[in-house]
Each structure stands twice: as C-alpha cells, then as structure tokens.
C-alpha positions as CSV (number, residue, x, y, z in Angstrom):
1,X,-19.1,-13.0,-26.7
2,X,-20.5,-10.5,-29.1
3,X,-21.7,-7.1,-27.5
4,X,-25.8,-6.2,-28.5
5,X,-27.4,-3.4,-28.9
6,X,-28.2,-3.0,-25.4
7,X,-25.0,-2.6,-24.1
8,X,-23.6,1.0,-24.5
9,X,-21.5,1.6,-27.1
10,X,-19.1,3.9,-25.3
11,X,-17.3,5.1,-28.3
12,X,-20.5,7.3,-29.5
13,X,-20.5,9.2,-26.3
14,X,-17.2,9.6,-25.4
15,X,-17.1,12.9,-28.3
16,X,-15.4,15.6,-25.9
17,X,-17.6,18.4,-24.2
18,X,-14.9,20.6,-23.9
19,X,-15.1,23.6,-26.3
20,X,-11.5,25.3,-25.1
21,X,-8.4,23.3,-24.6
22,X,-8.4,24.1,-20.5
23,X,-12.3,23.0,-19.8
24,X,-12.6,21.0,-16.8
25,X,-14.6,19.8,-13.8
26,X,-12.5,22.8,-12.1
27,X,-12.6,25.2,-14.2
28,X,-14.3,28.7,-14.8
29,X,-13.9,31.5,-17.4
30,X,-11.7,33.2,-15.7
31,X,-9.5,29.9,-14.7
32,X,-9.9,27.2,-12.0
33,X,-12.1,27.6,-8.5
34,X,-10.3,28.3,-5.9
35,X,-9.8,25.2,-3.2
36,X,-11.9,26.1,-1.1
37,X,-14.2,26.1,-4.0
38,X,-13.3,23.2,-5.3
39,X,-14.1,21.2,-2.3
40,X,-17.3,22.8,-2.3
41,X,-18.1,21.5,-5.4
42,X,-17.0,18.1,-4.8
43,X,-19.8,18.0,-2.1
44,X,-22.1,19.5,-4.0
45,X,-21.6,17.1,-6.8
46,X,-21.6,14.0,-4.8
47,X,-24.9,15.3,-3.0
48,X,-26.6,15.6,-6.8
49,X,-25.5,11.9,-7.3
50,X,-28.0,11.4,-3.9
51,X,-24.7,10.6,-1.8
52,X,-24.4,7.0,-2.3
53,X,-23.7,4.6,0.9
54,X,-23.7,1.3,-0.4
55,X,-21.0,1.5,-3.3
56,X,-20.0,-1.7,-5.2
57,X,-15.6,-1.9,-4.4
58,X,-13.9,-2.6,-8.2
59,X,-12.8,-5.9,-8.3
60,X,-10.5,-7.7,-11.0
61,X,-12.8,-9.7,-13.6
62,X,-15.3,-9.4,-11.3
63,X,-17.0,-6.1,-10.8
64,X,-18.3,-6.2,-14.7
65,X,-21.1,-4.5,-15.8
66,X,-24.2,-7.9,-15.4
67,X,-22.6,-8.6,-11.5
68,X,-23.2,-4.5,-11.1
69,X,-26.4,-4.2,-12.2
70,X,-27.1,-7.1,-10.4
71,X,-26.0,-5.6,-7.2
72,X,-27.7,-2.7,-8.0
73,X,-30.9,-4.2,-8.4
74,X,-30.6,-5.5,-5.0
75,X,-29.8,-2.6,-3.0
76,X,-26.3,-0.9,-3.9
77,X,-26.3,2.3,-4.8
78,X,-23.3,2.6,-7.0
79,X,-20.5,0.6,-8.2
80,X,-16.7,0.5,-9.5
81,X,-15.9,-1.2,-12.6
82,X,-13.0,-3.5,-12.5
83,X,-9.8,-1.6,-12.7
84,X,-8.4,-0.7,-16.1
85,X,-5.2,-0.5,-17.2
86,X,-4.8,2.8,-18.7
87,X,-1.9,2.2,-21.3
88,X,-3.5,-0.7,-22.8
89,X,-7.0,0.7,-22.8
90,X,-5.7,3.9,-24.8
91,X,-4.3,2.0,-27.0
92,X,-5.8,-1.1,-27.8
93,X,-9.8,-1.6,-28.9
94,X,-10.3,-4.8,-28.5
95,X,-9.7,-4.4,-24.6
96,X,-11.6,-1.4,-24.5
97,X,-14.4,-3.2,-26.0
98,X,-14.5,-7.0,-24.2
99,X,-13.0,-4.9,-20.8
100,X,-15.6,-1.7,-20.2
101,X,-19.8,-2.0,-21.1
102,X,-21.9,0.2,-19.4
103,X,-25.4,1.1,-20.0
104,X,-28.2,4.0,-18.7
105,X,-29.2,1.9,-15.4
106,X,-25.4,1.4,-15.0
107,X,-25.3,5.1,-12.8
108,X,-23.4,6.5,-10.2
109,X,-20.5,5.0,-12.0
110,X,-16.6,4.9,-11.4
111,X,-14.6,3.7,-13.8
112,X,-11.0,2.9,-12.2
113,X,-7.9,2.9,-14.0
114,X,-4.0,2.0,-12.6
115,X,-1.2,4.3,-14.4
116,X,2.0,5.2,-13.7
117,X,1.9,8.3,-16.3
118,X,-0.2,11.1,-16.0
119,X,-0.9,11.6,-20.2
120,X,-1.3,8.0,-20.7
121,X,-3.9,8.3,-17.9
122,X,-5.8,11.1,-19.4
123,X,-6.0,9.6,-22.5
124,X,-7.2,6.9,-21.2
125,X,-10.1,8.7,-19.1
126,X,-11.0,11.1,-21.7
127,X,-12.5,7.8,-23.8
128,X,-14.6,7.3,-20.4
129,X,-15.6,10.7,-19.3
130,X,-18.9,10.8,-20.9
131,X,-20.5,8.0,-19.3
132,X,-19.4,7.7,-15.9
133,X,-19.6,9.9,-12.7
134,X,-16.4,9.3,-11.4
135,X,-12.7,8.6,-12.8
136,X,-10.8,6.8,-10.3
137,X,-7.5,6.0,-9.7
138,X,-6.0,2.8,-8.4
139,X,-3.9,3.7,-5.6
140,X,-4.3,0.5,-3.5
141,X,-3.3,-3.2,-5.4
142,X,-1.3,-4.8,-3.4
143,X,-0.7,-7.5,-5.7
144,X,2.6,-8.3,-7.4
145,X,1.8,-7.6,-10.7
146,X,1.3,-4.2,-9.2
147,X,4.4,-4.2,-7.8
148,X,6.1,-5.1,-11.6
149,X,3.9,-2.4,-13.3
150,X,4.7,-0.1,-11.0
151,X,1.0,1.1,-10.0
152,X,-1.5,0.5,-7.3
153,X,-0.3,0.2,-4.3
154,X,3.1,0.4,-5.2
155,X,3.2,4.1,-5.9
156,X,3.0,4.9,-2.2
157,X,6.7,5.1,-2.4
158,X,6.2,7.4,-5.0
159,X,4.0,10.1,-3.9
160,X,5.2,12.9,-6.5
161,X,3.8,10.3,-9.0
162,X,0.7,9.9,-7.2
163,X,0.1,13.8,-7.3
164,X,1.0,14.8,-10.6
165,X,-1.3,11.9,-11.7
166,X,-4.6,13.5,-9.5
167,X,-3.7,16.9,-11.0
168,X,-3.8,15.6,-14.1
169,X,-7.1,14.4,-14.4
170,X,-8.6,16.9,-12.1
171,X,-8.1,19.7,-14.4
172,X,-8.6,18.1,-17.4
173,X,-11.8,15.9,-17.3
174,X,-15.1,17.5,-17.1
175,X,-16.3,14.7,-14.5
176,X,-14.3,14.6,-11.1
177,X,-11.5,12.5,-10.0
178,X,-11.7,10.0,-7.2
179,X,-8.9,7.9,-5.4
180,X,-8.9,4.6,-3.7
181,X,-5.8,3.7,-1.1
182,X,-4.8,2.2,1.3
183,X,-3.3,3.3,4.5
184,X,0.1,3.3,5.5
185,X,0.9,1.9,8.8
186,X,1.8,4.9,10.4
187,X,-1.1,7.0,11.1
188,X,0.6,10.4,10.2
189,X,1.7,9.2,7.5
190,X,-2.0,8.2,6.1
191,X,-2.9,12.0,7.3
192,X,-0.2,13.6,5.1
193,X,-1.4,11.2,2.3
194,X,-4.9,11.9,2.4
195,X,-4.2,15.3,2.5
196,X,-2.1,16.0,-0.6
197,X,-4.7,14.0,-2.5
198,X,-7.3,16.4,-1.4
199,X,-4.7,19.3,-1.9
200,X,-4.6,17.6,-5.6
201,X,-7.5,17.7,-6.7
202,X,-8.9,14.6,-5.5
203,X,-12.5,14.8,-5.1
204,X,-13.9,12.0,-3.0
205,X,-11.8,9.4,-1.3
206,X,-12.2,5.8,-0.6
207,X,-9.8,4.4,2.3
208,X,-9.1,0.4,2.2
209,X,-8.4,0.4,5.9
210,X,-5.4,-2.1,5.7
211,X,-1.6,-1.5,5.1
212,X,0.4,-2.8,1.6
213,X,1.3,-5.6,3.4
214,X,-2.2,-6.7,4.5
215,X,-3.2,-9.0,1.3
216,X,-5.3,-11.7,3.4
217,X,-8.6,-9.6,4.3
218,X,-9.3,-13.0,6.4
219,X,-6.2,-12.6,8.7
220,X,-5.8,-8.7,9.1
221,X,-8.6,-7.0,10.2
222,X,-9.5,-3.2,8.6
223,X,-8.4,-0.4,10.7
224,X,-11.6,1.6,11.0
225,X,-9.9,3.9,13.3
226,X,-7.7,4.8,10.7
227,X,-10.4,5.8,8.4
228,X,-12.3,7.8,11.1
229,X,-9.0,9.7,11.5
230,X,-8.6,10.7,7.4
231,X,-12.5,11.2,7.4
232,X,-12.0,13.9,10.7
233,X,-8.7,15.4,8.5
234,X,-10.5,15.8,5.2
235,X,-13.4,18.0,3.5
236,X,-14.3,15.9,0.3
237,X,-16.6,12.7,0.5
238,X,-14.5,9.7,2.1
239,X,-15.8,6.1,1.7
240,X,-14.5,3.1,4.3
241,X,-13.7,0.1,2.5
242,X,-13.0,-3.4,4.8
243,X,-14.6,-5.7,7.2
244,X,-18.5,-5.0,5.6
245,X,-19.9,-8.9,5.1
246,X,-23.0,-7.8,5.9
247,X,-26.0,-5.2,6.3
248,X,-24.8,-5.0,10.1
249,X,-21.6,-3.9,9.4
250,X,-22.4,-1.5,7.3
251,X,-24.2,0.6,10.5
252,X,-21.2,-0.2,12.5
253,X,-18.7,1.0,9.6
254,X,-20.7,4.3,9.3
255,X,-21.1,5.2,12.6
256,X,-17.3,4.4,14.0
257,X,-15.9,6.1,11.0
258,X,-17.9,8.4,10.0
259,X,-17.3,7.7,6.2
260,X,-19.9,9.3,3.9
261,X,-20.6,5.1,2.4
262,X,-18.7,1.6,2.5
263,X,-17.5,-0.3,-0.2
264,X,-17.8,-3.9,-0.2
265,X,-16.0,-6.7,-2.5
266,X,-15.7,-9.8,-1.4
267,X,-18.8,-10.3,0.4
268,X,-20.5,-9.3,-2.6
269,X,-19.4,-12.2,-4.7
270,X,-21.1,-14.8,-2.5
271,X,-24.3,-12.6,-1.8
272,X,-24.9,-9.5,-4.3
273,X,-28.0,-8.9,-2.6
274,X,-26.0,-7.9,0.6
275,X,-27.0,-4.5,0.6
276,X,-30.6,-5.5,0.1
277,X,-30.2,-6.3,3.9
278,X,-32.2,-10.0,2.9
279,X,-32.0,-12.1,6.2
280,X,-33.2,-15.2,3.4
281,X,-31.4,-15.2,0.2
282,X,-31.1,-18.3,-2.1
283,X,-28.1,-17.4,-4.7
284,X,-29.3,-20.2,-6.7
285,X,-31.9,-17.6,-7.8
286,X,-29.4,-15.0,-7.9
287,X,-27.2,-16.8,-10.4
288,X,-30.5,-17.3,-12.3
289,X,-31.1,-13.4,-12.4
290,X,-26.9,-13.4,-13.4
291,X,-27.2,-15.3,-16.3
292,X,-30.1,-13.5,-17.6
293,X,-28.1,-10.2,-17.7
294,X,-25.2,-11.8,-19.0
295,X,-27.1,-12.8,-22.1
296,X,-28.2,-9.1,-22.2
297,X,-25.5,-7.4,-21.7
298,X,-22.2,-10.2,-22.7
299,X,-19.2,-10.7,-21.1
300,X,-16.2,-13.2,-21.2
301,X,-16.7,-16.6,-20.1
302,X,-14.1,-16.5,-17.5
303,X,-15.9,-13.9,-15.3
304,X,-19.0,-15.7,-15.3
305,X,-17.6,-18.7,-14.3
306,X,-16.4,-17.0,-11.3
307,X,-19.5,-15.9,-10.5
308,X,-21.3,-18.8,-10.5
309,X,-18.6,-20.5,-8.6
310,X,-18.7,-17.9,-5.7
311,X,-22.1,-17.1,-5.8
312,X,-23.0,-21.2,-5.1
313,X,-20.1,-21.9,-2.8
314,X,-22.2,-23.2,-0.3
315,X,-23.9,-25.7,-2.5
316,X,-21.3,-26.5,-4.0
317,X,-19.1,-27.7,-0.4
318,X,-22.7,-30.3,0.0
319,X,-22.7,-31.6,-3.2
320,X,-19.1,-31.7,-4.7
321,X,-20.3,-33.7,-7.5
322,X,-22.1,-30.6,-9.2
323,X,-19.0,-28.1,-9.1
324,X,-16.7,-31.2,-10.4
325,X,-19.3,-31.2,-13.6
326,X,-18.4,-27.2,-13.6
327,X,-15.1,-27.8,-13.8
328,X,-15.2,-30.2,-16.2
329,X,-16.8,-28.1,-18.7
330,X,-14.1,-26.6,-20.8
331,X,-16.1,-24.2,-22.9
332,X,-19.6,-23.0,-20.8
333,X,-22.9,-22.4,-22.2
334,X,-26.1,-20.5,-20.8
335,X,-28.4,-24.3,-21.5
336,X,-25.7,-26.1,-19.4
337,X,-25.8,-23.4,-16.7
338,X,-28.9,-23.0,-16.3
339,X,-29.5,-26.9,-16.0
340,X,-26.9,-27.1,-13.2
341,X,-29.1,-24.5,-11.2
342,X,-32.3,-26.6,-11.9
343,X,-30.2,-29.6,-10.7
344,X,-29.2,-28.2,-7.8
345,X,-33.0,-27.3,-7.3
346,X,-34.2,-30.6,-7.7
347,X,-31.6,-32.1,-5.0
348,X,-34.5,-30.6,-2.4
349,X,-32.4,-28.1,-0.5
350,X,-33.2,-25.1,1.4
351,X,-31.7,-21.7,1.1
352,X,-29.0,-20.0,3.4
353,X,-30.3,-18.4,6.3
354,X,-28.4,-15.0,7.3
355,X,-28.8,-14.3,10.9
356,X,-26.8,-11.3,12.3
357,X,-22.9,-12.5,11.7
358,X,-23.7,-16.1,11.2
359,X,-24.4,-17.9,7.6
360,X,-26.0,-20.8,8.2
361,X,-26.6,-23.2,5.5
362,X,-29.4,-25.6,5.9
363,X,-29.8,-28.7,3.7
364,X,-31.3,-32.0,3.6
365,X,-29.4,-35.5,4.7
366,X,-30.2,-39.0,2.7
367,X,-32.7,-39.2,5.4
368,X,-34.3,-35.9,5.0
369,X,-33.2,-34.2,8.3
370,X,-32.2,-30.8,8.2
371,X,-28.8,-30.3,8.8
372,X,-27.4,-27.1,9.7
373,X,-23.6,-25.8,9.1
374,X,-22.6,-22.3,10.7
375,X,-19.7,-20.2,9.9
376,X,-18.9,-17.0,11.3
C-alpha cells in the first residue's frame, strides 16, 4: 500500500534534539541524575503521560498503527507497536517505512525493538525517539526465531547483554527506556533480574507473568504472584502482562499485583473494544471501523487479513462458507471486504453477548431460533 499524507512521516521528526554529544533522558549539565533521581523522574514522567492502565501488549504484524488506534478509540490508553528488529530497521528504508506509521492520536506510544547489540540498537531508536514516549526493549519472545537471532527471550542467559543494552539507550535517548520480560521460574531469580534492569536504567517495566518455556498462554496460566513480588521489589512503573481477556480481569490483575496497568494481546485481536468494558459488542462493526482506518492510514495486506479473521472468528465457526470465500481471495480489496461484512449482516444474526467470563454467541437456526454457544 502506498502511505498518505495522514500518516506521519517519521523521517521529518526524527532530526535529533540533542545539542551536545552526552544529552539524554538522564542527563544534566553537570552529568547524569543520580539513581535515586533517576527513578524519580521515571515516575514523574509516566505520571505526565496520565499513568496509563489499559496499554495495548506489541504483537507481531498485529499491533500496527489502524488496530492501535482502533483500540484506542475504544478504551486503551496506550499501545506497543509490533516489535522491530533493530539491525534491519537501521539499515533498511523500505522496512522502516511499510513496518513503523504513527500519527498525532497515536500517543502514549512505545515503539519496541529486539537487538542483540547495544549501537545497532541505538541507531535504531534514535530514528524513533521523536515520536514516541517510550523505547522498549524486547526481552521476552519466546519464539524460535528468537532463539536463532539470539534476542527476546533468549538473552535471559545472557544478562551482561541485556544490561549493557538498557544502559545504552538510557543515557543516550532523550525519551526513556522501557523493558518487557518475562519471568524466570525461580522467583529470586526474576528479583535479581528486575532489579539490574532498574539498576540499568530501565525506566518502567512490564512483566509477562509466564516462564521461556510457557509459549501456550491457553495451557499455562500467568503467575500474578510473581508480578506482585517484582512490583513490591521495584521503584519504577511495572505493568502485568497475562490472563486479562476481559474488563474483569483487569480489576483482579491490578489489585492482586499491584502493577501500575495490564497489557493485553491476544484478547484484543478478537475484541479491540475490550477495555471499553462493552458487555455487547458486534466486531462486525468493529472490522467496519478497521477498514476505514486502514484506508487512512495503510498497511500490508497480510495484517489486515489477520484482523479480520480474528476479529469475526465467531462468525466465521457458524457460517464456514464466508471465511472459505476469505481464504480464497488471493489478493484482498477494501469493496470485497466490506461486502463480506454486509453479507454477514444480511445472514440476520445477533451480536456476541459478554457476560462476566463467558462469550456467548447468539445466532439464528434455519428455523429462526436463537441458538446460544458459550465458551469460557
């Protein structure tokens, strides 16, 4: 797709602040704040951004600027971009250009990038600096191409890495930087982690509460506890990412934890208005209000078939016919979208009706009886 005017440019603002060679988020005439200082400003900054709760988790192709403003218009209070990869960002436009939009609505805003090298990072997050509120570091993939590019998760065996890589950024960006891990599964161990990220520079934490080894968020449950613990250990902000699917989780996550906001991902994708708390919600209307900002502000194909996939699951599992013609399309347009929501209209369903933990989809039989299909 070919980016509009609408869509910032971040090239044009990305034109350094710094006027000496040593200016930074940290820094002072006379040097760098002291820690104690430094922590103090870290709250103090994420108090100016109105101390966001309901944060937008980066996601891979998925947490793109349309599906953030989206979310945002229905409730969230920040978001994460996608994660970046830092080497190929610095060095290639095209990426920077199809990967990272933003715009003036698109704030609080962390940009997240995975590296294994602390001036390839800063490169990398001095093209960003200007237009985001964060810079954050992917310390939690679990994925194997993690594993082969040695970042994310991965680096946990590597903590000398992980530090040099926080003190870069945090004394060289004029915005702060932020982390997002996950926890080891020994609870000392997540202390001592925690800790030297603080001790580095790191100003505001988020804590996926589930191990390396915990891919399937499904079959392992998040450790809240453990996030209560690094919450109780630290001074900076600390946000609890796992287990929010909806707007009653998000009270339970706060108060067990603590954590100054949740993240959510996954639950997001099948209802952006989550935060919204929206006990009714038809995301056949949500796609709708998708596509529109996906013709304002363009992405690639691929993440807006995703969308639209997860976003009309449910529809999709009652009539099967509908997502086959989806799949079927090798090259999407907006008309042909758009045309399979008004189908899906005209079939005479109902919405999906969110009741406490239960999504229950209600629909119409050939004999126009409302069926009703819970899941937990």
């Amino acid at each position: 797709m070919k980016l509009k005017s609408s869509v910032v440019n971040f090239h044009i603002f990305t034109k350094h602040l710094s006027t000496t060679p040593n200016s930074s988020f940290f820094s002072t005439s006379d040097g760098y704040l002291t820690r104690d200082a430094q922590i103090n400003k870290s709250l103090s900054y994420w108090n100016q951004l109105g101390a966001p709760k309901l944060i937008v988790a980066p996601m891979v192709d998925n947490s793109e600027l349309p599906f953030r403003i989206l979310c945002r218009k229905h409730g969230a209070h920040a978001a994460y971009t996608p994660m970046l990869h830092s080497r190929i960002f610095s060095e290639n436009n095209k990426y920077r250009l199809q990967e990272f939009t933003t715009c003036k609505e698109d704030r609080p805003l962390f940009v997240q990038f995975c590296a294994n090298d602390p001036e390839t990072l800063l490169k990398a997050a001095r093209r960003v600096e200007a237009c985001c509120d964060y810079v954050d570091i992917n310390l939690g993939c679990p994925q194997r191409i993690a594993r082969r590019g040695n970042y994310g998760a991965f680096l946990m065996d590597k903590l000398p890495v992980i530090k040099s890589l926080v003190e870069k950024l945090a004394y060289n960006l004029h915005v702060p930087v932020s982390c997002k891990i996950r926890i080891f599964p020994d609870l000392q161990d997540t202390l001592n982690y925690a800790k030297m990220l603080e001790d580095a520079g790191c100003s505001l934490l988020a804590v996926h509460g589930r191990t390396r080894d915990e891919k399937d968020g499904k079959k392992f449950r998040a450790n809240w506890d453990a996030i209560r613990a690094v919450k109780n250990a630290l001074k900076i902000p600390v946000l609890a990412n796992g287990n929010i699917r909806h707007m009653d989780d998000v009270k339970d996550c706060l108060e067990h934890t603590g954590a100054d906001g949740v993240l959510s991902a996954e639950s997001l994708l099948e209802n952006p208005a989550l935060f919204a708390g929206f006990k009714n919600v038809d995301q056949r209307d949500l796609v709708v209000e998708y596509l529109q900002l996906c013709e304002k502000y363009p992405v690639p194909w691929r993440m807006i078939r995703s969308h639209v996939h997860k976003m009309l699951g449910e529809w999709f599992r009652v009539h099967p016919h509908v997502r086959e013609d989806l799949n079927n399309q090798s090259k999407l347009t907006f008309e042909f979208l758009y045309d399979m929501v008004n189908r899906l209209h005209e079939l005479g369903d109902t919405m999906p009706l969110c009741e406490g933990t239960i999504l229950e989809t209600v629909y119409e039989d050939k004999d126009g009886v409302q069926v009703r299909c819970a899941e937990s």
